[in-house]
N, C-alpha and C positions, 0 to 999 in steps of 0.2 A: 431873892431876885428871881424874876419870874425870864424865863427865856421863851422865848416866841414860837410860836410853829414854824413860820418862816426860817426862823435861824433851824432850829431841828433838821428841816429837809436841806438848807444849803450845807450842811458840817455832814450829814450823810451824803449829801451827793458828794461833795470834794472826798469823802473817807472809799466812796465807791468808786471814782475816778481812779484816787491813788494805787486803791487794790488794783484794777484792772489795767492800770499801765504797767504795777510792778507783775502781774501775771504774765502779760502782752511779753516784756520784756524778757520774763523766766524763759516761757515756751521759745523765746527768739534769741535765746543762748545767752541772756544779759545778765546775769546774776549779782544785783547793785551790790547787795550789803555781804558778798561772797570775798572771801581773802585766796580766791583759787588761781594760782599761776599759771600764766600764760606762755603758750609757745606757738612755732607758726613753722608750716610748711610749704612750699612751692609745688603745685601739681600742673604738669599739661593739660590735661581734661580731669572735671571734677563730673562726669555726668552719673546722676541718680543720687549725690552728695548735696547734702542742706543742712542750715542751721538747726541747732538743737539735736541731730545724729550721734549718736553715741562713741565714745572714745573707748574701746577692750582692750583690753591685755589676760590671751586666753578666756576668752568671755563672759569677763569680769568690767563694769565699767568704773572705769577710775575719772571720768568729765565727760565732755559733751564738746561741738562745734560751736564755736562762738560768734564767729564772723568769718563770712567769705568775700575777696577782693578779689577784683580785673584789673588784671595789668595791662597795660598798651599795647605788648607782648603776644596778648593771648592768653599767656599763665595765671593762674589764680592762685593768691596767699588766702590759704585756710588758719585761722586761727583757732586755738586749743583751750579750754583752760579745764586745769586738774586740779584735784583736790591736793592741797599743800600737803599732806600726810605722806603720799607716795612721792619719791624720787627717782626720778629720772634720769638716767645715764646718758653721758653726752653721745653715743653712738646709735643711740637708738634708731631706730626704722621705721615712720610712719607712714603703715601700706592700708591704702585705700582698696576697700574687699566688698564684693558682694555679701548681703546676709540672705537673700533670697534667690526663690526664681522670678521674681518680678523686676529684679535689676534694683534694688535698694542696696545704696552704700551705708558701710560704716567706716569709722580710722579703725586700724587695729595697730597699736603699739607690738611691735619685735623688741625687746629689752636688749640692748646690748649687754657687752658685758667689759665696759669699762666702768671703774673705779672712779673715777671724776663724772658730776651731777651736774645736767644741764640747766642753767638759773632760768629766773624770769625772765618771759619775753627770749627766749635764745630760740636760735632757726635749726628745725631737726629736718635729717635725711627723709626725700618721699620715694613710695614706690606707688605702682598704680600694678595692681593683679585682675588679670581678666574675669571679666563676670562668669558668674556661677553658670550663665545659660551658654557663653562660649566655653565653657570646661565642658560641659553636657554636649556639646555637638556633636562627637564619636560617638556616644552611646544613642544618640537621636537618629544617628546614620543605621549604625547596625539595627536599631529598631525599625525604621523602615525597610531597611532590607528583609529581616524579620517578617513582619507583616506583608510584605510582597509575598514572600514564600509561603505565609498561611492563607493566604487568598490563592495561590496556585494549588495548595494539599485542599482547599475548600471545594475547588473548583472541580480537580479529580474526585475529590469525596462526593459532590455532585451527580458528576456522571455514573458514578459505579450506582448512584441511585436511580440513575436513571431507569423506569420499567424495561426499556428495548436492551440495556446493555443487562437487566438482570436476566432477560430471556434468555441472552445470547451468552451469558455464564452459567445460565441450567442447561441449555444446549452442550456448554463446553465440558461442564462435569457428566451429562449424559454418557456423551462422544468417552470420554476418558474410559466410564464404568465398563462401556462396552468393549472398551480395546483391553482392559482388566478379565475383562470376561474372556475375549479371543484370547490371548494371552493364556491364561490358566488353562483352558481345551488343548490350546499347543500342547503347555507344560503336560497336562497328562498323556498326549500322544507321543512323545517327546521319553517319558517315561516306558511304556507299554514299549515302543520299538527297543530303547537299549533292553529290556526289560528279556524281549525277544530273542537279540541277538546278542546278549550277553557271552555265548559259545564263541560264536565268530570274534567278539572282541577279545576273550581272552585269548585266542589263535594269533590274534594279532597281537599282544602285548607280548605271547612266549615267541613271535617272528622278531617283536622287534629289540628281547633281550638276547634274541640269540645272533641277531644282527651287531647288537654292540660288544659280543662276545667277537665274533668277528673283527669288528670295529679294533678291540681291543690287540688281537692279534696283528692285523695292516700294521698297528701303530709300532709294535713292536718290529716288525719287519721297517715300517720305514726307517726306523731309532737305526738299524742296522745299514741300510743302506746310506743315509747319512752322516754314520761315521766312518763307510767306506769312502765316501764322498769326501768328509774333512781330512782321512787319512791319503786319499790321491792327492787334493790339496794342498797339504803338507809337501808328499813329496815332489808333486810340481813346484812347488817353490825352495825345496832346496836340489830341485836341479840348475845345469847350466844351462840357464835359458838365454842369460846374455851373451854367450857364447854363441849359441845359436841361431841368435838374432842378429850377430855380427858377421858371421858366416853367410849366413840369406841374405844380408845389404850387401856385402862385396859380391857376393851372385848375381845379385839385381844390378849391381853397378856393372862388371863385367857383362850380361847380356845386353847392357846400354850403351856401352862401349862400343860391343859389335854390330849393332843396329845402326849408330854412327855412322861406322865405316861401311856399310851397305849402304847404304842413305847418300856417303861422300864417293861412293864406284869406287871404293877399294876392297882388294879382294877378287877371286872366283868371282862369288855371291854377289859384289857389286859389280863389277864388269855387265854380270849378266842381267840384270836389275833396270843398269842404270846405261849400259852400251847400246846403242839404236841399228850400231855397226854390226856387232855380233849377233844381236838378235836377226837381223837382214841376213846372213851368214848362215846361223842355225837354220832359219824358215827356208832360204835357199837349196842348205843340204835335205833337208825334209823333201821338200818337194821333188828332189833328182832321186832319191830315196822312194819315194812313192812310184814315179814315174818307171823306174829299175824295175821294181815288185811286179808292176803292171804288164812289164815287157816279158817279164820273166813266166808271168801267168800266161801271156798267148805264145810266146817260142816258147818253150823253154828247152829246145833241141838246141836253138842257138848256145846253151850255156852249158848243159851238164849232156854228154855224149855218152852211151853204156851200151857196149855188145859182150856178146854171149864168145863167141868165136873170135875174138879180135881183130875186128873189122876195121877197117885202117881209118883213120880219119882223114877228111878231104881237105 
């Protein structure tokens, strides 16, 4: 039996179609004639996550994504299927991870470590870990930071190139040599004078040992004086000073006592103080007292009479 060309090219086209839907399908997580179990996870954001992405545990793949679903919600069920050979623990962890810096996800399986094996189609725990490029932000920061501060050491490195500031740093090392220069001339004049007067200095070093020889005596003379000092000390205090001190406050009280009473016109002392009577009395006799002296200076035949021959008086 003779088969046609016609048929030829329709039995390849349907064999080529087939391939290419079952390929369509592979690359699009569909794996028909595949006996790999399924399981499925709940994510808030699935961004940079697609079908066909790879499923690791420590980055090894054990399946691929198979189907992604929108919920009403917002959430998306990510579906899983693995190869039947590995088992799955029901506690597992599937965290959705960057594998790049261009923001590409993958699942990456956390194995729990429970004893009991999650079946076909069963819902495992999600986590979602921040992208690779948000982990790198600190180190992106200190790098600019970084780089500010080499565009600043650039910018100095600059100027020290500058020709004017290199004049103006041979000026500065000039300037230095020569004050290196004055300097050193000092130092040898410097030298030459003690050099000179080396006599006079040692004059002065046997002044000033013979000064602390001295020194050394004062001290022992003060050492003397200050142990007369601690020994008068001593016996000021084991004198009767309280006694003494009690004798001076009844002194003091008695002289205020009598100030008192001068103060109140008793007494002599206060009569005379404090009496406007007496003192008018006193000033009185005073004055017939004066006037007396006076009388007595122009007569004074009137009072004292004196003869030779005892001349009688009249």
């Amino acid at each position: 039996m003779k088969i046609s060309n016609e048929t030829k090219i329709g039995v390849l086209t349907t064999i080529a179609i087939t391939i290419l839907i079952l390929c369509y399908s592979y690359l699009r997580g569909n794996d028909i004639f595949s006996t790999s179990n399924r399981y499925y996870a709940v994510y808030n954001s699935v961004e940079g996550l697609s079908v066909s992405k790879p499923v690791l545990v420590n980055g090894f793949q054990i399946g691929h994504i198979s189907k992604m679903t929108l919920q009403a919600d917002g959430r998306t069920i990510v579906e899983f299927k693995i190869e039947p050979q590995y088992k799955i623990p029901d506690n597992t962890l599937a965290k959705l991870e960057s594998t790049d810096l261009l923001g590409s996800k993958a699942i990456v399986f956390q194995m729990g470590n429970s004893k009991k094996f999650a079946g076909d189609q069963d819902t495992l725990e999600a986590d979602v870990q921040g992208s690779l490029a948000e982990s790198l932000q600190p180190i992106q920061k200190k790098t600019e930071q970084l780089i500010s501060k080499m565009d600043s050491s650039l910018d100095a490195i600059n100027k020290i190139m500058n020709p004017d500031f290199q004049k103006n740093i041979n000026r500065s090392f000039l300037s230095i040599a020569n004050t290196l220069q004055t300097l050193e001339g000092t130092t040898k004049k410097i030298d030459t004078l003690v050099g000179s007067q080396s006599g006079h200095i040692k004059g002065i070093l046997a002044n000033a040992e013979e000064t602390s020889g001295n020194l050394k005596t004062s001290t022992a003379h003060l050492n003397a004086i200050a142990s007369n000092a601690e020994s008068f000390s001593n016996d000021l205090a084991h004198s009767n000073i309280k006694q003494t001190l009690e004798n001076a406050n009844k002194a003091i009280a008695n002289l205020q006592e009598s100030l008192e009473k001068i103060n109140n016109g008793k007494g002599s002392m206060g009569l005379l103080l404090n009496d406007d009577h007496l003192y008018r009395n006193l000033d009185s006799a005073t004055n017939s007292l004066n006037k007396l002296l006076v009388d007595l200076k122009a007569h004074p035949k009137r009072y004292v009479s004196f003869s030779v021959f005892g001349k009688k008086e009249k």
